[in-house]
C-alpha positions in Angstrom: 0.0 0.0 0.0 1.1 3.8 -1.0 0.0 6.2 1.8 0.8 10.0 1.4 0.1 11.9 4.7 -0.3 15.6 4.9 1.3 17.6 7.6 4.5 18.9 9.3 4.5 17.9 13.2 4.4 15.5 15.9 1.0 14.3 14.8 1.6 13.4 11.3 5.3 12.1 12.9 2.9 9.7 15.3 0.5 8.8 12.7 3.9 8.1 9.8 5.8 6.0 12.3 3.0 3.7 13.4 2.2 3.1 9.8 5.6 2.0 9.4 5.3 -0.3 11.9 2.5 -2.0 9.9 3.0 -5.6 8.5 3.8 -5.1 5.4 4.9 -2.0 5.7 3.4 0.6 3.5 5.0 3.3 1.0 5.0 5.9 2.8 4.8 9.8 1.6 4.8 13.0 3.5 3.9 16.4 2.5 5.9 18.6 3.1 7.2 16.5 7.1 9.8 17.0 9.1 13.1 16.0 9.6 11.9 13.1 11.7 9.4 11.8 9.1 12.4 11.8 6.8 13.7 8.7 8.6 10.5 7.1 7.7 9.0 8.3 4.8 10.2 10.8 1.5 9.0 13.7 1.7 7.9 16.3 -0.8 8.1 20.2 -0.4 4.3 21.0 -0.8 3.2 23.1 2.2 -0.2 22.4 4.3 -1.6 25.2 2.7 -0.8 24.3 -0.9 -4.2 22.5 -1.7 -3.6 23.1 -5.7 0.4 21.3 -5.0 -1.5 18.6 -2.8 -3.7 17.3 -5.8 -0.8 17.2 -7.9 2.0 15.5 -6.1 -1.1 12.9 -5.3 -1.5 12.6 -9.2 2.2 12.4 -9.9 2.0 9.3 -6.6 -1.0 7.8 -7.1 -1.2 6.7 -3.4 -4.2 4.1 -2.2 -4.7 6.7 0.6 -4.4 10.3 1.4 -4.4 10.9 5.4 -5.0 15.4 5.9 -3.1 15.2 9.6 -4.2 19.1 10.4 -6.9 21.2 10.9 -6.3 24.4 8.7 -6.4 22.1 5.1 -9.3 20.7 5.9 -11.5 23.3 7.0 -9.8 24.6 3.8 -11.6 22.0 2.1 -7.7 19.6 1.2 -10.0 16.8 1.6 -12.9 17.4 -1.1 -10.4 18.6 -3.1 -8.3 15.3 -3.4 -11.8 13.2 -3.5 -13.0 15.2 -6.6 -9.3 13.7 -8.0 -10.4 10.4 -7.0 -8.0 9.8 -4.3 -9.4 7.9 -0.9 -8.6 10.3 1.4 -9.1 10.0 5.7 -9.9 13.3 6.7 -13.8 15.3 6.6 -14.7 17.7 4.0 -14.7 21.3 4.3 -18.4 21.1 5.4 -18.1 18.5 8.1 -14.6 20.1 9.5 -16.6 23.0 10.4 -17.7 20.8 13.6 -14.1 22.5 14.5 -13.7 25.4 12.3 -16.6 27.2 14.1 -16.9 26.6 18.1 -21.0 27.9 18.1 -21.5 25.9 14.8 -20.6 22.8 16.5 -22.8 23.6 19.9 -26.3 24.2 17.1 -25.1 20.3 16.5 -24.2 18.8 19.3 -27.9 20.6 20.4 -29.8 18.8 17.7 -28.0 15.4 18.3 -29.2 15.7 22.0 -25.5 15.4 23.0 -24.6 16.9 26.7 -22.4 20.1 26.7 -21.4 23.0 28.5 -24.4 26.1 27.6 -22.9 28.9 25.9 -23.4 32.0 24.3 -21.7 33.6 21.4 -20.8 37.2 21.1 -20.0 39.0 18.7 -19.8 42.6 19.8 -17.8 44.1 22.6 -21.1 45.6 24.2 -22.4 41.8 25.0 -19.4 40.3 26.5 -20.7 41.3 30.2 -23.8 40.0 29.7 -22.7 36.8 28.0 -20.4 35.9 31.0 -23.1 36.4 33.4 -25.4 34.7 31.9 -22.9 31.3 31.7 -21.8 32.1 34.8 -23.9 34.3 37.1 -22.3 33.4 40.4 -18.8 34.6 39.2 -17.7 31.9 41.7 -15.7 29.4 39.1 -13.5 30.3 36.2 -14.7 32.2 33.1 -14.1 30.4 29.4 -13.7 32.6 26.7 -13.1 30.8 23.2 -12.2 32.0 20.1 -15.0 31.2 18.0 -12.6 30.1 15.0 -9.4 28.1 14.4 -6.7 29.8 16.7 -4.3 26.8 17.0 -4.0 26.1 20.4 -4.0 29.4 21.9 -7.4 30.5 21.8 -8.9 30.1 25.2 -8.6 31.1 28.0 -9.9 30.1 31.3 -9.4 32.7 34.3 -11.1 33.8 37.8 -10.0 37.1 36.8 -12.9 38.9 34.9 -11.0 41.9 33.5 -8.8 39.0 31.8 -11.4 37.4 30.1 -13.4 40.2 29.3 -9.4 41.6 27.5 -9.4 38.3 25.9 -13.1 38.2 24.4 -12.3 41.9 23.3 -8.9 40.9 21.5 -10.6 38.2 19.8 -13.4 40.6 18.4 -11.3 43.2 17.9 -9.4 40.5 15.6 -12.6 40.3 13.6 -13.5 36.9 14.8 -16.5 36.0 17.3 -16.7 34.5 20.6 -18.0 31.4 22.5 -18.3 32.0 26.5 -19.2 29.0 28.4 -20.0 27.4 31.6 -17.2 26.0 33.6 -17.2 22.5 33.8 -15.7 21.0 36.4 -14.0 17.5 36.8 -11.0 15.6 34.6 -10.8 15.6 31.2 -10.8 12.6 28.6 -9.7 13.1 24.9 -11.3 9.7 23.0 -10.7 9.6 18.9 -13.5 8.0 17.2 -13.0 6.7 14.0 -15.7 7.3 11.5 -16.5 6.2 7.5 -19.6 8.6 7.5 -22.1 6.2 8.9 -19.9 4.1 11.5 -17.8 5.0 14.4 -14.6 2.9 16.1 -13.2 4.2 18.9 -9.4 4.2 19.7 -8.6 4.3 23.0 -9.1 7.2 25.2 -5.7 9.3 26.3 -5.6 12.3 29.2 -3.4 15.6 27.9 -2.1 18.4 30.1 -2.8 21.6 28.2 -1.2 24.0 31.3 2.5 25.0 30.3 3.2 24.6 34.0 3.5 21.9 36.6 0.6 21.2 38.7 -1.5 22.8 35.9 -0.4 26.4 36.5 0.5 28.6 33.6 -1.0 29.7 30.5 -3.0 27.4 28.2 -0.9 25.7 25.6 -1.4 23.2 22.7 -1.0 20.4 24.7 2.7 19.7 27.4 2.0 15.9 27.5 -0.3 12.9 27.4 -1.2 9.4 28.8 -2.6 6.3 28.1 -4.7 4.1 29.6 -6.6 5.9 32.3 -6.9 3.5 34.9 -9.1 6.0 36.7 -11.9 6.5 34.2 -15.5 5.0 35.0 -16.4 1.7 33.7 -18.3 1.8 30.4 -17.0 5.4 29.6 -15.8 4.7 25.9 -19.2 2.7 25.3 -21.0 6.3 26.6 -19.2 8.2 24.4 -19.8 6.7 21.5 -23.8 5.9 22.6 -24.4 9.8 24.1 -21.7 11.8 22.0 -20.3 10.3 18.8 -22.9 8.5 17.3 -25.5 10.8 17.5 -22.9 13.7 15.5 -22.5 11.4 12.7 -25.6 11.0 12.6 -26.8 14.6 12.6 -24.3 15.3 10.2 -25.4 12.3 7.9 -28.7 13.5 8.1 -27.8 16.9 7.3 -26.2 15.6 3.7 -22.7 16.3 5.6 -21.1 12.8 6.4 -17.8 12.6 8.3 -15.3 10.5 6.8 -12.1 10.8 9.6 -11.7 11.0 13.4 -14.2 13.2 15.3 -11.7 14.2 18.2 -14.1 14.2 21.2 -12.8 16.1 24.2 -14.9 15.3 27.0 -15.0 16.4 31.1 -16.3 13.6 33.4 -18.2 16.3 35.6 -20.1 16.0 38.7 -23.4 16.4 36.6 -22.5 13.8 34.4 -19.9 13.7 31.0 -20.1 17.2 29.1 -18.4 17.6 25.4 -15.9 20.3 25.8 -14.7 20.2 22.2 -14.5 18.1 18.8 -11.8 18.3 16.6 -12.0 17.3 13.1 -8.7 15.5 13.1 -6.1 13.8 15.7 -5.2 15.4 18.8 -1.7 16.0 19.8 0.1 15.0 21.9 -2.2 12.1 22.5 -1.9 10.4 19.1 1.5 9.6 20.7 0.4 7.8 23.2 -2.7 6.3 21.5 -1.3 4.9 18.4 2.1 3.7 20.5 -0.2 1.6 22.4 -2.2 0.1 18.9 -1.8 -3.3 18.5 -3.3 -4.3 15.5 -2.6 -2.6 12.4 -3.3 1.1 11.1 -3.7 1.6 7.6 -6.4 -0.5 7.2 -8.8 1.3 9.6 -8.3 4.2 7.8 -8.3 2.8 4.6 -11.8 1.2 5.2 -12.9 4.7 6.5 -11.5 6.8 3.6 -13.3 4.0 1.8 -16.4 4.3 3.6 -16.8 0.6 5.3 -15.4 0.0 8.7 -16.8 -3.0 8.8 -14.3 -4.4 6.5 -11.3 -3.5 8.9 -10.5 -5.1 12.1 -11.3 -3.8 15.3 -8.5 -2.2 17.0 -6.3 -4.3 19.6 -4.6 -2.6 22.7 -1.4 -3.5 24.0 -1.3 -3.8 28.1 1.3 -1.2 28.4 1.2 2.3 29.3 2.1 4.9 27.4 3.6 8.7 28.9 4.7 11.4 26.5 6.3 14.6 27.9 6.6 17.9 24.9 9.9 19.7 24.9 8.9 23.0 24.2 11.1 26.0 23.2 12.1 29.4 25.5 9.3 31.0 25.8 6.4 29.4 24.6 3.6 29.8 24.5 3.8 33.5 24.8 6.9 34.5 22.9 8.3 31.7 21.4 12.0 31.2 20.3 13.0 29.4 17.4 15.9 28.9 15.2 18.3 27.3 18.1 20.3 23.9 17.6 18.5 20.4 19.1 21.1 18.1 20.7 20.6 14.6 22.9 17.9 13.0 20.6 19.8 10.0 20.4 20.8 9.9 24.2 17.1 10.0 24.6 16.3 7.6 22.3 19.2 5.1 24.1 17.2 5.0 27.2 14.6 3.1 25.6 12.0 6.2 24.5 11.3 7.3 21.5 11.2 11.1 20.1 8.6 12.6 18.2 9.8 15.7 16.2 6.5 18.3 16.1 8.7 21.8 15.1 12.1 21.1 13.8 14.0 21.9 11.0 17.2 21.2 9.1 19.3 24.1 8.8 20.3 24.4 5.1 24.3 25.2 5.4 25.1 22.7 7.8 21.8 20.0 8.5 22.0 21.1 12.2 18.7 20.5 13.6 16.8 23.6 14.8 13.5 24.3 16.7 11.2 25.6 14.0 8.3 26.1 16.3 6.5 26.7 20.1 6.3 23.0 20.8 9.7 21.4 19.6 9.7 17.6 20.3 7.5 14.9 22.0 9.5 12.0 24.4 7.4 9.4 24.2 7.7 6.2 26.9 6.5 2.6 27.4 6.4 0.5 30.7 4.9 -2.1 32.4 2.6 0.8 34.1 2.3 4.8 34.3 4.4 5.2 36.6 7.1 3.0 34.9 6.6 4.7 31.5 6.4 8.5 33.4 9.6 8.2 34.9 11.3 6.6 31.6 9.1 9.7 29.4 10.9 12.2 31.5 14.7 10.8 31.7 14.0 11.2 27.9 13.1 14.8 28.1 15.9 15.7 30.4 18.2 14.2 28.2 17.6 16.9 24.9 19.5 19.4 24.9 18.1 22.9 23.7 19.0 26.3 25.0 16.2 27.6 27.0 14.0 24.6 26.6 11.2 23.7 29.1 8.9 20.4 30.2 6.5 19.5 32.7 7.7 17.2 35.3 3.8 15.9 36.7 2.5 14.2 33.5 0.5 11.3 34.4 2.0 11.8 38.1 -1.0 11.5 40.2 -3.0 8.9 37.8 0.5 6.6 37.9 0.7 6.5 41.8 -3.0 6.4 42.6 -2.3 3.6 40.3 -0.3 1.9 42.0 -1.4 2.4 45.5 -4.8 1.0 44.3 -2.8 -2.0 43.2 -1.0 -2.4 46.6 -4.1 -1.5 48.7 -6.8 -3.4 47.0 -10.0 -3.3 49.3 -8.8 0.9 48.8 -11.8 2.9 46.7 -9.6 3.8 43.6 -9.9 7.9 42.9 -12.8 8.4 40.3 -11.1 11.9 39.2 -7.9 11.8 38.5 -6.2 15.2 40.1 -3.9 14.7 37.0 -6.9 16.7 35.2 -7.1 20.2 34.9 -10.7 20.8 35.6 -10.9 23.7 33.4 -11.8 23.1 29.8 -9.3 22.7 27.4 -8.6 24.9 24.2 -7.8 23.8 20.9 -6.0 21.4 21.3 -4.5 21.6 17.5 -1.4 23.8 17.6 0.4 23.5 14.2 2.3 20.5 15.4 
């Protein structure tokens, strides 16, 4: 099989490297990667934006599937573009991405399918935004959530106690010419689950936790995502069976019935609240950093499940096997980020890291042209990713990889999975002990987008 996958970052760097691990392995293309989807797969100088370049390198290839890896092409309409070619292509159309490309579009749907949500209200005029915020939250006693109506890759939410902040940050966004979604707070951890869909169907992978506070113990701004984990041996019984009965099945559906099917993974971010499980977000593509930690743990193999999607048939690909171990990425992100980010400075100690027994995901790197140093080329530079026996195994192996790269300036988290791995544990040694239902590892407030360019 000939696979071409569209993108640049730690995402399309997951997605390539576990299709390589396929048996037989496919042919594998990129468009326009990174220097760590070089190792894997050749790739072709045609930019995520290029939709015109996208058609023809697939014409010139004549690949058996197309995967779009980011958000921005396909709500650009990459997708619909390389069907109308006749390609089979793993990503939604233009149509269906907006279920991400528009915040309130994707609340009118999740109303009509019946599925649970935080309310809302969408402003957009400066004169409202008082108004909006007391109206989701009229006590003023919890965090305010101000979302950028649009695309804003990773950074455009913010959740604050302070009111003049989020009243700045709804005007900012308005100002910008966009709109705004406020919400209600929702309290409780967070799940991200990938569901798998051929327009009709849905499959879900298995559900990952990410850390989206640029700080330990989830202090910090908001970022694209610091780190993820996999399995959550926290999460209530039957929850991936919910999802896909309360939250995914009944989108595809609305969508189908609306003439707009979905053909790709409906990214369902989700907060196990007090009140029950509320949809914080979809996402019309992978997550990152948790396709790092999903797809390391995938058993069974890849490209057919998206094949039979793209082709519009699950049922013709096998369900998805897990392996028992856990999985831990921590990102290596660049001085600064996320507010002023610093690029352009050499990456050593990839292969120290990768002697320890991780692996490293590269998600904004470059080679520099004179030389072939590697650079950081964006806010989020690399993803350590770790396997062990458990969490806490896989945590502790995650971060020796992350303190073994060497970038000036660079920064990690130190508490991914922390909390999950030892309550693990202490459950194990203390069986008749009630297991914690929320995992503190979850930052209660909702997450932003969780698609920076990566």
């Amino acid at each position: 099989m000939k696979i071409l996958v569209i993108g640049s970052g730690g995402r399309e760097h997951a997605i390539i490297r576990r299709l390589a691990a396929d048996r037989p392995a496919p042919e594998l293309h990129a468009a326009p990667g990174n220097p760590g989807i070089a190792q894997l797969a050749t790739c072709h100088d045609i930019s995520v934006d290029d939709l015109d370049g996208q058609v023809r390198l697939s014409q010139e290839l004549a690949p058996d599937l197309v995967v779009v890896g980011p958000e921005a092409p396909l709500v650009a309409g990459s997708a619909d573009r390389l069907r109308e070619a006749g390609f089979a292509v793993f990503g939604p159309s233009a149509a269906a991405a907006v279920l991400e490309g528009s915040k309130s579009w994707a609340k009118e749907i999740m109303a009509a399918a019946g599925v649970p949500t935080a309310a809302s209200v969408t402003v957009t005029a400066p004169d409202q935004l008082d108004a909006g915020l007391d109206r989701v939250n009229p006590l003023g006693d919890v965090p305010f959530v101000v979302k950028a109506d649009g695309l804003a890759a990773g950074k455009g939410v913010v959740v604050t106690s302070d009111r003049a902040a989020a009243v700045e940050h709804g005007e900012a966004v308005l100002d910008a010419g966009g709109s705004v979604v406020l919400e209600e707070y929702l309290d409780g951890p967070e799940v991200s689950l990938f569901c798998v869909s051929d327009g009709t169907r849905v499959v879900p992978l298995a559900p990952a936790q990410d850390f989206k506070r640029a700080l330990d113990d989830d202090e910090g701004p908001n970022t694209g995502g610091m780190g993820a984990y996999s399995p959550l041996p926290w999460a209530p019984e039957g929850l991936v069976d919910e999802v896909i009965s309360t939250v995914a099945q009944p989108t595809i559906d609305e969508l189908a019935a609306r003439g707009i099917p979905f053909v790709g993974v409906l990214y369902c971010g989700l907060a196990i609240t007090s009140r029950g499980m509320r949809v914080v977000e979809f996402n019309a593509r992978f997550g990152d950093p948790e396709t790092q930690v999903v797809l390391e743990r995938l058993a069974s193999p890849f490209a057919p499940l998206l094949l039979a999607a793209a082709q519009g048939d699950l049922s013709t690909a096998p369900a998805p096997q897990w392996h028992d171990a856990a999985a831990v990425t921590v990102v290596v992100a660049c001085s600064g980020y996320p507010a002023a980010a610093r690029t352009g400075d050499v990456i050593a100690g990839i292969e120290a890291a990768e002697m320890l027994g991780t692996h490293v995901i590269h998600a904004g790197t470059a080679r520099r042209t004179e030389d072939g140093a590697l650079l950081s080329s964006g806010g989020r530079v690399l993803s350590v990713v770790a396997t062990g026996e458990d969490l806490e195994d896989a945590r502790v192996l995650a971060l020796a990889g992350a303190e073994a790269i060497a970038l000036e300036g660079c920064q990690h988290r130190h508490d991914i999975a922390r909390t999950a791995a030892r309550n693990a544990r202490d459950a194990l040694s203390a069986p008749s002990a009630s297991s914690a239902q929320h995992s503190p590892d979850a930052h209660p407030a909702p997450t932003p987008d969780d698609g920076a360019p990566a």
